[in-house]
C-alpha positions as CSV (number, residue, x, y, z in Angstrom):
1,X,27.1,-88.2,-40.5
2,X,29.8,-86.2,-42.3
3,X,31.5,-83.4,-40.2
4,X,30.2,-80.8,-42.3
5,X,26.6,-82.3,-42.2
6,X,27.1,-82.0,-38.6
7,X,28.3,-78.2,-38.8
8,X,25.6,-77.2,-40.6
9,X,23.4,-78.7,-38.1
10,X,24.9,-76.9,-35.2
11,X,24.8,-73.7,-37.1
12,X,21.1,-74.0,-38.2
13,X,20.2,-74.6,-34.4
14,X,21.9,-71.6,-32.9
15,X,19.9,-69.2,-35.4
16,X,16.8,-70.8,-34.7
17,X,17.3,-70.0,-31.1
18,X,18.6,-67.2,-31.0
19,X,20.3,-65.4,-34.4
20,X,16.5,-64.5,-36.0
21,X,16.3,-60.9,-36.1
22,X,12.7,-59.0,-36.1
23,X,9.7,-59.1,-34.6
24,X,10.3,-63.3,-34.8
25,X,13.1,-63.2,-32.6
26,X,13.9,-63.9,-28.7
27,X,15.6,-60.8,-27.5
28,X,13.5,-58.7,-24.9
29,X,12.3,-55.4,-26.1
30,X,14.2,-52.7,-24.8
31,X,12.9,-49.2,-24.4
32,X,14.7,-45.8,-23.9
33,X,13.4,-42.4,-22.9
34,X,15.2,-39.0,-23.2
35,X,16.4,-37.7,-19.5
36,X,16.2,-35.9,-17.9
37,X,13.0,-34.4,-18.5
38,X,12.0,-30.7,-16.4
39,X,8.5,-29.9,-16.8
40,X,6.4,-26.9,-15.7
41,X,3.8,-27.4,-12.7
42,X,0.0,-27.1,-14.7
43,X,1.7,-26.7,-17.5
44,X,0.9,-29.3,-20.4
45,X,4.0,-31.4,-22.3
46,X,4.2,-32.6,-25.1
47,X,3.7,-36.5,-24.8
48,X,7.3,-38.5,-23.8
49,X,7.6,-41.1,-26.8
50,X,10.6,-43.9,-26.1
51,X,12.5,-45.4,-28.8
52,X,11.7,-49.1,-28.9
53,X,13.9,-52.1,-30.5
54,X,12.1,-55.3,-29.9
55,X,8.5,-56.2,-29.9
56,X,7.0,-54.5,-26.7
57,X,3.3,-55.6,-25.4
58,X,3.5,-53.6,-21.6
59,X,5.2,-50.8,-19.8
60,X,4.8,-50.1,-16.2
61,X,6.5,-47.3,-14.1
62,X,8.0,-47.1,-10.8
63,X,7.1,-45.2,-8.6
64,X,4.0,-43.7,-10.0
65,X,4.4,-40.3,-12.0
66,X,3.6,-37.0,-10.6
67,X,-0.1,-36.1,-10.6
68,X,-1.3,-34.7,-13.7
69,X,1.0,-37.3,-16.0
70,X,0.1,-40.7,-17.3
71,X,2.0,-43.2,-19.0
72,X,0.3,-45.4,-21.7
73,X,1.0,-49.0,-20.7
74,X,0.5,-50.2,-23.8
75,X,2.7,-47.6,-25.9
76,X,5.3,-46.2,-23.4
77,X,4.1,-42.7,-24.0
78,X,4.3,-40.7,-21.1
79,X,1.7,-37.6,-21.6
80,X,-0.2,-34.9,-19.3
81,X,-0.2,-32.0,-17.1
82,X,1.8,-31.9,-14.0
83,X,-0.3,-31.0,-11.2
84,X,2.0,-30.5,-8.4
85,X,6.1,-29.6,-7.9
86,X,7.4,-32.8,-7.8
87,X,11.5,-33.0,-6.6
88,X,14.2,-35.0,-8.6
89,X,13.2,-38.8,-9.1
90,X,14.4,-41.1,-11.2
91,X,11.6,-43.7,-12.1
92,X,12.0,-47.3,-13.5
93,X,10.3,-48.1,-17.0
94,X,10.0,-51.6,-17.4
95,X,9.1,-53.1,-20.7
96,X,8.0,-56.1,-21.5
97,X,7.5,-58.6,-24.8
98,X,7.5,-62.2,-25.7
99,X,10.7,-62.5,-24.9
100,X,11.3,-61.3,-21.8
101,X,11.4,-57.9,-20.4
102,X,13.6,-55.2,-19.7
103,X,14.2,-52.2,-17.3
104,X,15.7,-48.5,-18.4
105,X,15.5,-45.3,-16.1
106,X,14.0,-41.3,-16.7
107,X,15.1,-38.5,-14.2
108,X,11.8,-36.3,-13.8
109,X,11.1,-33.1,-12.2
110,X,8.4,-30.6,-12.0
111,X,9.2,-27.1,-11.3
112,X,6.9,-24.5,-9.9
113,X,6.0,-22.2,-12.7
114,X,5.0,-18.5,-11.5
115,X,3.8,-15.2,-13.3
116,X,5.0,-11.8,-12.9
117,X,3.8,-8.8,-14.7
118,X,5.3,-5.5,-13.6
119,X,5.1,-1.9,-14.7
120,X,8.8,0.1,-14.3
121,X,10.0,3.4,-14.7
122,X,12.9,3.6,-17.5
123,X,16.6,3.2,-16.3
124,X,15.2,2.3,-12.7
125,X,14.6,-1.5,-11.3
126,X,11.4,-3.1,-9.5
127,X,11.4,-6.5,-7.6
128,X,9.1,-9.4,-7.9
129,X,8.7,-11.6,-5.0
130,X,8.2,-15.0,-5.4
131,X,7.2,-17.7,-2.4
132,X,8.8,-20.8,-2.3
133,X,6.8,-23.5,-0.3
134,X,9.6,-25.3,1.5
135,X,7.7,-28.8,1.9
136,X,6.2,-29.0,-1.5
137,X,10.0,-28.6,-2.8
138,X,11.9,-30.0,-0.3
139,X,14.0,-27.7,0.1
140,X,16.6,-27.3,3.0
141,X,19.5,-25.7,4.4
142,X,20.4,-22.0,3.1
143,X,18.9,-21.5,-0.3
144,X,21.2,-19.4,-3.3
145,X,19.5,-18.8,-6.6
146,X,20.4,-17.3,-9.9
147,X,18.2,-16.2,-12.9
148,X,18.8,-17.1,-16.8
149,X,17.1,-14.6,-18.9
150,X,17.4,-14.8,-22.1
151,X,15.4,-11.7,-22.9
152,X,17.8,-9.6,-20.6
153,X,15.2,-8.1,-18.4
154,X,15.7,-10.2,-14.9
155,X,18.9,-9.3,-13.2
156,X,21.4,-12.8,-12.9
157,X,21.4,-12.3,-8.6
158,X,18.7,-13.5,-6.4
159,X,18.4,-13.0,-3.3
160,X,16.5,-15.4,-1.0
161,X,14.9,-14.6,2.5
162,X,13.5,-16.5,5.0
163,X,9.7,-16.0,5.5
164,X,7.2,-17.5,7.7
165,X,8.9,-21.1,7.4
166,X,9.0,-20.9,3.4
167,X,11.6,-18.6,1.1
168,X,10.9,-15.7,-0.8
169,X,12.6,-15.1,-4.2
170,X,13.3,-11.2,-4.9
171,X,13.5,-11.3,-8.6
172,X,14.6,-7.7,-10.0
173,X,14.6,-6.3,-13.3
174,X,17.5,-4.6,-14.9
175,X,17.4,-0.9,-15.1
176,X,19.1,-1.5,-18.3
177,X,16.3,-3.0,-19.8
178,X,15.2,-1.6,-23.3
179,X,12.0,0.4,-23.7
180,X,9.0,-1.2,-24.4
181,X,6.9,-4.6,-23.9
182,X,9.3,-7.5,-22.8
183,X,7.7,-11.2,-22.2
184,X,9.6,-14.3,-21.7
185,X,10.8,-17.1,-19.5
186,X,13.2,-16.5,-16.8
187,X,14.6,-19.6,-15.1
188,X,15.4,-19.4,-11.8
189,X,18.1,-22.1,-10.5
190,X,18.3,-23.2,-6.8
191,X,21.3,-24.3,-4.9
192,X,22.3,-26.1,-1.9
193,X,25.7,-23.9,-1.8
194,X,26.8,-20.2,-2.7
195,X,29.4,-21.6,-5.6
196,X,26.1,-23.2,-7.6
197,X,27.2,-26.1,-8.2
198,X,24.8,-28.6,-6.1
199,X,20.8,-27.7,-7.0
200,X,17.9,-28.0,-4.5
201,X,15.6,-31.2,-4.8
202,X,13.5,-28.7,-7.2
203,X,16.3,-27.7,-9.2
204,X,14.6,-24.3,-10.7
205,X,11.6,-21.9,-11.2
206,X,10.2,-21.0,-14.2
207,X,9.5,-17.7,-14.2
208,X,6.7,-16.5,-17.4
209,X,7.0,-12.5,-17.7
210,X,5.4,-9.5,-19.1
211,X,7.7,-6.8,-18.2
212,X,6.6,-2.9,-19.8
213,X,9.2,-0.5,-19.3
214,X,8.1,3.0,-19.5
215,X,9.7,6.5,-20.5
216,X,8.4,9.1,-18.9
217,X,6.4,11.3,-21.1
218,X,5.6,8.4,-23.3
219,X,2.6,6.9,-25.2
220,X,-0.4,5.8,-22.5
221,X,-0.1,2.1,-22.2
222,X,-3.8,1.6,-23.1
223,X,-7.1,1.5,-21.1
224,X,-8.1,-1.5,-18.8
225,X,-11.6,-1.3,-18.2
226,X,-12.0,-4.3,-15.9
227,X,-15.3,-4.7,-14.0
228,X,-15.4,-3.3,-10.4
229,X,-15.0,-5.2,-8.0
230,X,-14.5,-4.3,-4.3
231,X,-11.6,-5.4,-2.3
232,X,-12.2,-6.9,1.0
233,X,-11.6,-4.3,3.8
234,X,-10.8,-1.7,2.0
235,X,-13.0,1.8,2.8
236,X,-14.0,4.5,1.0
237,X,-11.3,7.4,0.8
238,X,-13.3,9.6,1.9
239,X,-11.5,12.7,2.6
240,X,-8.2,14.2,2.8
241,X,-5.6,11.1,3.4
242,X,-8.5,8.6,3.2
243,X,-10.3,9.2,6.8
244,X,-10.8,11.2,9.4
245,X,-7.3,10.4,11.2
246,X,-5.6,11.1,8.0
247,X,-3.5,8.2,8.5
248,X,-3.3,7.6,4.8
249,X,-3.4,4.0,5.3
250,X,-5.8,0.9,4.1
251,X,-5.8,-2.2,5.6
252,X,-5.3,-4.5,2.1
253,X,-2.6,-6.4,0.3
254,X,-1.7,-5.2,-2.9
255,X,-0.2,-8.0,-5.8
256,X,1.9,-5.4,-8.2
257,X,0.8,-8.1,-10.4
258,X,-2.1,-7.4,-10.7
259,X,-1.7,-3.3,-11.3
260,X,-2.7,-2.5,-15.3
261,X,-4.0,0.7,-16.5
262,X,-7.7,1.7,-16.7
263,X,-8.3,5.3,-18.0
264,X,-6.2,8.5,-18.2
265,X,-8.5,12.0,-18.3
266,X,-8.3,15.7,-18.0
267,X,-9.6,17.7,-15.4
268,X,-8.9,21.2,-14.2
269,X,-5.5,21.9,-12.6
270,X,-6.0,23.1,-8.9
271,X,-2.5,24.7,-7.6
272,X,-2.7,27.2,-4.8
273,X,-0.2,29.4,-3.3
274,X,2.6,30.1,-6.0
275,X,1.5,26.5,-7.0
276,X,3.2,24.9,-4.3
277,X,-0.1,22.9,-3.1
278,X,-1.9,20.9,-5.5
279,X,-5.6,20.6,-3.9
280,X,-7.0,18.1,-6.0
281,X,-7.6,15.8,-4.0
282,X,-10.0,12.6,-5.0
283,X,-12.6,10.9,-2.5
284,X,-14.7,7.9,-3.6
285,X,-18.2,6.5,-2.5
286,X,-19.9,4.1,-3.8
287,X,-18.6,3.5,-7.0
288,X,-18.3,7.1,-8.1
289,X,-15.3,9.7,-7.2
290,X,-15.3,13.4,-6.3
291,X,-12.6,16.6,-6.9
292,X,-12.9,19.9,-7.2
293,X,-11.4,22.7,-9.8
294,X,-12.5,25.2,-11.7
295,X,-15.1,26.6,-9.0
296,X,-16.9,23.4,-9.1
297,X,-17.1,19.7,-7.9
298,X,-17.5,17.0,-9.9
299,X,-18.8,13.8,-10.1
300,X,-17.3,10.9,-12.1
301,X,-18.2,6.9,-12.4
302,X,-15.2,4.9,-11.6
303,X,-15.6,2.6,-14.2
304,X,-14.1,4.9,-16.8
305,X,-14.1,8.3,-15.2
306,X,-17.3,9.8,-17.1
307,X,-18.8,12.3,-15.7
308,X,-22.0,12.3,-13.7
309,X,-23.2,15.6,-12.3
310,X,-21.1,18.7,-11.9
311,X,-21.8,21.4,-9.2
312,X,-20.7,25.3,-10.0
313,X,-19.7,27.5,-7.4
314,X,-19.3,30.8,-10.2
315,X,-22.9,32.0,-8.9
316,X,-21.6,32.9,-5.7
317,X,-19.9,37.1,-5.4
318,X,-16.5,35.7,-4.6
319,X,-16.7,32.3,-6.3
320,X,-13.7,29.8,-5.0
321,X,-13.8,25.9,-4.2
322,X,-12.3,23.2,-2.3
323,X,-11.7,19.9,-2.3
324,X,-14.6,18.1,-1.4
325,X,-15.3,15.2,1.1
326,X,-17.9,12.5,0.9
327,X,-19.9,10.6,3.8
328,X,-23.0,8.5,4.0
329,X,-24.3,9.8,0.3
330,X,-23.8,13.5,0.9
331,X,-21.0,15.6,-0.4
332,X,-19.3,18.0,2.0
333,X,-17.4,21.5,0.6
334,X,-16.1,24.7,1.6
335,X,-16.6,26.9,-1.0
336,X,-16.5,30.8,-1.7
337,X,-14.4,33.5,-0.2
338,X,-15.2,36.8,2.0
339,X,-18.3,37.5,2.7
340,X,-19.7,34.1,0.3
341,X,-18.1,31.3,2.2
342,X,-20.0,28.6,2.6
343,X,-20.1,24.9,3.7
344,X,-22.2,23.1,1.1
345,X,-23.5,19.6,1.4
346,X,-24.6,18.2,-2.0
347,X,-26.1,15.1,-2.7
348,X,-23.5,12.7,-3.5
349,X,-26.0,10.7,-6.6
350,X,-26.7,13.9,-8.3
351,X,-25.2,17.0,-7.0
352,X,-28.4,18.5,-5.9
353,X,-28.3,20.8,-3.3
354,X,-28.8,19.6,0.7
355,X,-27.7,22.8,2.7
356,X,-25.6,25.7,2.6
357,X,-24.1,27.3,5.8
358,X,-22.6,30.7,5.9
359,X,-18.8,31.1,7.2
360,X,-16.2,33.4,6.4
361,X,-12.6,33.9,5.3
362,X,-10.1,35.8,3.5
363,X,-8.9,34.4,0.3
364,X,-8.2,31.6,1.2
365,X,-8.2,27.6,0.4
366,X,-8.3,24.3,2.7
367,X,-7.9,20.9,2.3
368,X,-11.3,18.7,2.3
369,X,-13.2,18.7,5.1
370,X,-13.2,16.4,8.0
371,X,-16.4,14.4,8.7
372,X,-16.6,12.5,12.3
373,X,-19.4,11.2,14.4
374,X,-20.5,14.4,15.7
375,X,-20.6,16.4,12.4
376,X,-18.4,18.0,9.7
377,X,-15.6,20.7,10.8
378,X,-13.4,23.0,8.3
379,X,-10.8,25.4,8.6
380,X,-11.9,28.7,7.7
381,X,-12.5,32.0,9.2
382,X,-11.7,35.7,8.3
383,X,-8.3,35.2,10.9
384,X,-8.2,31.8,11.0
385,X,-10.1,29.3,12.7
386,X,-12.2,26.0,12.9
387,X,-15.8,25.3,11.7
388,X,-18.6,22.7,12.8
389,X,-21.7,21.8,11.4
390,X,-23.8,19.2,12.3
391,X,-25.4,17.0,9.6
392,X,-28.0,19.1,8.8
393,X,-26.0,22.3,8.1
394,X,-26.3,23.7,11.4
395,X,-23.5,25.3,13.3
396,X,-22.5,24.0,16.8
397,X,-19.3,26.3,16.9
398,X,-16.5,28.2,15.6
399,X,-13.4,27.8,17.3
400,X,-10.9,31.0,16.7
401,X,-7.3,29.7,15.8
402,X,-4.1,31.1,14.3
403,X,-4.7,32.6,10.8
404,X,-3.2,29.2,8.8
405,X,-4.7,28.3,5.8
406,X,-4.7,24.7,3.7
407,X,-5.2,22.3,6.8
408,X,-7.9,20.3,7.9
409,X,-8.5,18.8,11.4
410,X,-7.9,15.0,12.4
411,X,-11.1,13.6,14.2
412,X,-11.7,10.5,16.4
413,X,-14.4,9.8,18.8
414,X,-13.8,12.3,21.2
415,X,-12.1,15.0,20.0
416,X,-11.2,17.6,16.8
417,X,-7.1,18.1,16.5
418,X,-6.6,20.7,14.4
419,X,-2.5,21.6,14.1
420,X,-2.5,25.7,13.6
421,X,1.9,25.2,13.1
422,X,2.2,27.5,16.2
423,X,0.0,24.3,18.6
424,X,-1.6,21.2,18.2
425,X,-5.4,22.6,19.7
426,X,-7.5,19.8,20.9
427,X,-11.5,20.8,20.4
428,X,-14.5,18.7,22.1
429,X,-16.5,18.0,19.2
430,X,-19.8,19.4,20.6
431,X,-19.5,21.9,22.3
432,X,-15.9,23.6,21.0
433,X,-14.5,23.8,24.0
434,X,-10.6,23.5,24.3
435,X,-9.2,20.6,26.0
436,X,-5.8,21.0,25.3
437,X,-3.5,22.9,23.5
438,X,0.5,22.1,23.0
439,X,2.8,24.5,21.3
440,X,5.0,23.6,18.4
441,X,8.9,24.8,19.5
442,X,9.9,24.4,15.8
443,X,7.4,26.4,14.3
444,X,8.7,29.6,12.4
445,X,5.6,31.6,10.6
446,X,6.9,32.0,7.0
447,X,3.9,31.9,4.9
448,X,0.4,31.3,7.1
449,X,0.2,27.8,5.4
450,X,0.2,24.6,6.8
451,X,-0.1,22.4,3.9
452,X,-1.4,19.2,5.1
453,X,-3.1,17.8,8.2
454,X,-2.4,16.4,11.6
455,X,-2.0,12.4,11.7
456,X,-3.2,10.6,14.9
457,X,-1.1,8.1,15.8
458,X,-2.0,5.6,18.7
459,X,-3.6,7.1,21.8
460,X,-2.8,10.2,22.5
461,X,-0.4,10.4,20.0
462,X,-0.5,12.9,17.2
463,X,2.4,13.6,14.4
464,X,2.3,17.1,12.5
465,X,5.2,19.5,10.5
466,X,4.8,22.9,9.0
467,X,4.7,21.5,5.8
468,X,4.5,24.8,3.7
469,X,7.3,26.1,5.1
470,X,9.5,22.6,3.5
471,X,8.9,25.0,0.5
472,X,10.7,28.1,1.1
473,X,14.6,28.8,-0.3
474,X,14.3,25.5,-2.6
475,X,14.1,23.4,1.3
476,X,16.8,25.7,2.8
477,X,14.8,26.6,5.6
478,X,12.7,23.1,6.4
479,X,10.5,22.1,8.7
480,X,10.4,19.1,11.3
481,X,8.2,16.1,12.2
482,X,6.7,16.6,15.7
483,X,5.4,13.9,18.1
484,X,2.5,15.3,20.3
485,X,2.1,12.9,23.5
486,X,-1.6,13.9,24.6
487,X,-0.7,12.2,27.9
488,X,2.2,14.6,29.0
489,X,0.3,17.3,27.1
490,X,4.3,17.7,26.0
491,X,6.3,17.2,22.5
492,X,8.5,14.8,23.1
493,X,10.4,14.8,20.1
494,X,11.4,16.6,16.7
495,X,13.0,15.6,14.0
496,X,14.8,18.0,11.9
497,X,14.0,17.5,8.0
498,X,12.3,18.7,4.9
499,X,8.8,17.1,4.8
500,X,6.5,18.6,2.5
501,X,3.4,16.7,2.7
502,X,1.5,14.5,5.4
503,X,2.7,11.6,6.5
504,X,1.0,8.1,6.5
505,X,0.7,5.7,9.8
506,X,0.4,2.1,10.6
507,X,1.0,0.0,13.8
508,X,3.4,2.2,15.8
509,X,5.6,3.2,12.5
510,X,5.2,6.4,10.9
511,X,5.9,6.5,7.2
512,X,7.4,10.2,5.8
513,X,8.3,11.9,2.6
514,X,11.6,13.7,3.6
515,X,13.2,16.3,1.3
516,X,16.2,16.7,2.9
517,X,17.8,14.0,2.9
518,X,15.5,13.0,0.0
519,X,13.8,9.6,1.3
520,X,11.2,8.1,2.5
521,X,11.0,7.9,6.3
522,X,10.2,4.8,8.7
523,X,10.0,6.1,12.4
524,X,9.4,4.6,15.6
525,X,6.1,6.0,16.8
526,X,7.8,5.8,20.5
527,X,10.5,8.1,20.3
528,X,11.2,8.7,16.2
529,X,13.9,6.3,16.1
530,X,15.0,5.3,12.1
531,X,14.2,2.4,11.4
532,X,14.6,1.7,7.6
533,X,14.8,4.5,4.6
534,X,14.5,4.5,1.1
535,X,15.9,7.0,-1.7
536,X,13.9,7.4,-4.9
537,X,16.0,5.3,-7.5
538,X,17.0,8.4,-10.5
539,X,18.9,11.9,-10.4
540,X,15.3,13.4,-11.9
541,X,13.6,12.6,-8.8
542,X,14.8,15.7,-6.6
543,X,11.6,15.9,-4.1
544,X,8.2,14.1,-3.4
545,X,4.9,16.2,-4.5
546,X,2.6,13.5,-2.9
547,X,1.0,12.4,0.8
548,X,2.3,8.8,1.7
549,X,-0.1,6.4,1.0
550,X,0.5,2.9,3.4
551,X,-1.5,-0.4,2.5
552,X,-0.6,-3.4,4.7
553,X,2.2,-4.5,2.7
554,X,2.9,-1.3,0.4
555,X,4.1,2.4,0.7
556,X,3.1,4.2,-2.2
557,X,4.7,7.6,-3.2
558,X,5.3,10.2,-5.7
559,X,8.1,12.2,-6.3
560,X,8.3,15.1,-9.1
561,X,8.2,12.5,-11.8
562,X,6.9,9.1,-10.9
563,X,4.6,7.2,-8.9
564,X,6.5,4.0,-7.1
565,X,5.2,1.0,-4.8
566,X,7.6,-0.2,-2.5
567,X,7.2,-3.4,-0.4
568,X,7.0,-2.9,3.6
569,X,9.3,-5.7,4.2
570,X,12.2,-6.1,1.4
571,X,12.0,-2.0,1.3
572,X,12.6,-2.1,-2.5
573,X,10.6,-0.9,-5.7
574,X,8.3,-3.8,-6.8
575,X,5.9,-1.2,-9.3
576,X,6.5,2.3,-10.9
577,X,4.9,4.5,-13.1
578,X,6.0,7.8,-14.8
579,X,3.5,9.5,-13.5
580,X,3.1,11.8,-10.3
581,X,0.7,13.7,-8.0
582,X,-1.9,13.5,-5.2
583,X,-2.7,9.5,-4.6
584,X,-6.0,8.3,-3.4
585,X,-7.4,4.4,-3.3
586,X,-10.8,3.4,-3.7
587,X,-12.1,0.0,-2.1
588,X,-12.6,-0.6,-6.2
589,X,-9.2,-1.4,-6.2
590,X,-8.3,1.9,-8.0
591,X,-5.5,4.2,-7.3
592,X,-5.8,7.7,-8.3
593,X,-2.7,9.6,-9.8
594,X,-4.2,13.3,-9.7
595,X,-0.9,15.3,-10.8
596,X,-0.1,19.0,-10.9
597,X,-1.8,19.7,-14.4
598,X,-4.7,18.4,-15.8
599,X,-4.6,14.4,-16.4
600,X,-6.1,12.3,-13.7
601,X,-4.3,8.2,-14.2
602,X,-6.6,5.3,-12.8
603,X,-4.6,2.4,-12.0
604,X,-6.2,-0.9,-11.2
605,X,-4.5,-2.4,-8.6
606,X,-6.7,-6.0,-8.1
């Protein structure tokens, strides 16, 4: 054979073997993915398609995907939705063909994707907390986090706390943030060190946001007429402050996101004295809640705050009304002045009369009354003083105190507290007698008003101020917050302040709207100690015009122009609303916003 016959030979035999491009030829398929690829927990992708150069028959993965994805073995699409947080992996794809097979790799993770929809007051911030489980994300060490928001609502610092064995992200808008309806993505990054430079396992959160910032004054938001529902453990507010200790307090967790709007209406303003006091007051029972203006109660339906039945008090000589409490499907009232004052019970369905049992006072108003085991008790009286009726309208006693007006009394099983500002006087609720009675050393007689109610604290512990008097010189003169200890018959300590409404307790900690210094209070129950404050977040907001209102995880407070929720434990803003006045909260999951003129904001708060 010639040399070139045999170089042509040699030629001929390398392309057969290996030099045939195509489908045809022997090189093993090779397959490559784009990585790495983040994707949402439960939220669907959009299917993973490799770019494939040889002819490819299989694909297999390893270790198996997160739950939720899939990959197709016969295309090499990867497709789903993540089920679960999954931490930083990098898989092997293997691919296979005629001609052998080949391996490439994809970096994966799936990041826990959360919600947050929050109400804020314009130029002022509100937090969202967000609970990282520390197993699920492996997570370990300290924890630093920053937030990217394009939409410029989230503020770029996180701060991370330790809670209960997992971490809790406090998100927090920017008070900067323009008016109106904001939604977006936030992305939350997680780090190993405070220079974020080394991410967590689960590199991020995904943070999906409706953010409304509100001006005050501004357009209603719109109505949210959800269907009630009750919220486990929560009672009826059923008088002044919710119950009978006037503790302000239900025991219920509140998510801020779930708060929306459900109906704004007018009702009759109800200001007393100089219109310092607001009186309306709402109660709720069974669906339907109660106030009083106008010389009359009414009755509305929760749902959307239509009226039911409405109960005039203009028949009577000296015609006058008070807020009303509600117990057991009856409706309790002091109404009238002079010689027509009355306790009225009404039937709480349709505001048909039950009974009505002659007192008597000046001109005069009080808070609602005070129903306990033993019967219903009032303040009243031509010089001051405290009424009981039993159930049936009958009158076990009056009991003469000093000539106050605008209080009710705190009641527990055995006994009726009523604070006069000169003495806390402790009543047996049968029979009237006086078990104990412990003067107030701070009390000064300015204005015979009281303005809110004693609280009972533990035991034989009672809190009370002079809250009218927070009023007088613009809060020149102020008031204090007094500890009775029922035990030592003694007060055993004051603190010196400007607290114009009643306070709200819970677990040894009472909560207190101070004037001066303008904050909310936390006190020891023991011996008043401080333990944490907060200051309402705007120049506008000069004093609070509301009781404090506690849930297990929330105080809830108005000041002169807005209504805010802060959280028990970060002590920060995590809801506000430009609206402010008397709060009340039904077991609907409804908070009442009753403000000094006539509009009456629902809330849904579940």
């Amino acid at each position: 054979m010639k040399a070139m016959d045999i170089w042509a030979t040699i030629i001929c035999i390398v392309i057969l073997a290996g030099c045939g491009g195509g489908s045809g030829g022997s090189v093993a398929p090779q397959a490559s993915y784009s990585s790495p690829q983040i994707y949402g927990e439960n939220q669907p992708i959009s299917p993973l398609v490799p770019a494939i150069s040889g002819t490819a028959t299989s694909f297999r993965i390893t270790p198996s995907l997160p739950a939720g994805l899939v990959l197709d073995t016969t295309t090499g699409s990867i497709s789903g939705n993540p089920a679960a947080i999954a931490a930083t992996v990098d898989y092997t794809i293997t691919v296979a063909g005629p001609n052998g097979s080949t391996t490439n790799s994809l970096r994966l993770t799936v990041v826990p994707v959360v919600s947050v929809y929050r109400m804020v007051v314009a130029s002022t911030s509100v937090s969202s907390l967000v609970t990282l489980d520390t197993t699920a994300l492996g997570l370990s060490g300290t924890v630093y986090a920053r937030a990217g928001d394009a939409g410029g609502v989230f503020s770029a610092p996180v701060a991370v706390n330790a809670s209960g064995g997992n971490y809790v992200l406090e998100l927090s808008t920017l008070s900067s943030a323009s008016l109106g309806l904001h939604t977006g993505q936030a992305v939350v990054s997680l780090y190993r060190d405070a220079d974020y430079t080394t991410p967590q396992a689960v590199p991020n959160v995904w943070v999906n946001y409706t953010v409304n910032v509100l001006a005050p004054g501004g357009a209603w938001p719109g109505n949210h007429l959800t269907a009630l529902s009750l919220i486990q453990g929560a009672p009826e507010w059923a008088t002044f402050q919710g119950n009978a200790a006037h503790t302000g307090y239900v025991p219920v967790t509140l998510d801020p996101n779930q708060f929306s709007t459900r109906w704004q209406i007018s009702g009759p303003a109800f200001l007393y004295f100089n219109g310092r006091f607001n009186l309306s007051t709402v109660t709720t029972e069974g669906g339907i809640f109660y106030m009083a203006g106008a010389n009359a109660v009414t009755a509305r339906g929760e749902y959307d705050g239509s009226t039911l039945w409405s109960y005039s008090f203009n028949g009577l000589p000296f015609p006058s009304v008070n807020p009303p409490a509600v117990s057991n499907g009856i409706v309790y009232v002091a109404a009238g002045q002079q010689s027509s004052t009355y306790m009225f019970a009404l039937d709480a369905k349709n505001g048909s009369k039950l009974f009505q049992s002659a007192m008597s006072s000046q001109w005069d108003n009080y808070l609602a009354p005070t129903v306990g085991p033993s019967g219903v008790y009032t303040n009243a009286g031509t010089n001051g003083g405290l009424y009981a009726f039993n159930f049936q309208g009958f009158k076990r006693y009056f009991a003469s105190t000093a000539q106050q007006s605008t209080w009710t009394p705190a009641i527990d099983s055995g006994s009726v507290y009523a604070y006069t500002g000169d003495a806390l006087l402790v009543f047996d609720p049968v029979l009237g007698t006086l078990k104990t009675s412990i003067s107030d050393p701070t009390f000064r007689n300015y204005i015979y008003e009281i303005g809110g109610s004693a609280v009972l604290g533990a035991v034989n512990s009672v809190f009370a101020a002079a809250y009218g008097n927070s009023f007088l010189n613009n809060g020149a003169i102020g008031n204090s917050l007094v500890h009775f200890n029922l035990l030592s018959n003694t007060v055993d300590w004051t603190i010196k302040g400007d607290y114009p409404s009643t306070p709200a307790y819970d677990s040894g900690i009472i909560y207190a709207a101070n004037n001066n210094p303008l904050r909310v209070e936390a006190r020891s129950e023991v011996d008043g100690t401080l333990t944490w404050s907060w200051t309402p977040p705007t120049s506008g907001d000069t004093g609070f015009i509301s009781e404090v209102l506690l849930t297990q995880n929330a105080v809830i407070v108005s000041t002169n122009l807005s209504t805010y929720v802060i959280d028990r434990f970060t002590r920060h803003v995590v809801w506000s609303y430009p609206t402010a006045g008397n709060l009340a909260l039904s077991p609907n999951g409804i908070l009442y916003i009753k403000g000094y003129g006539a509009t009456l904001t629902a809330i849904n708060v579940h």
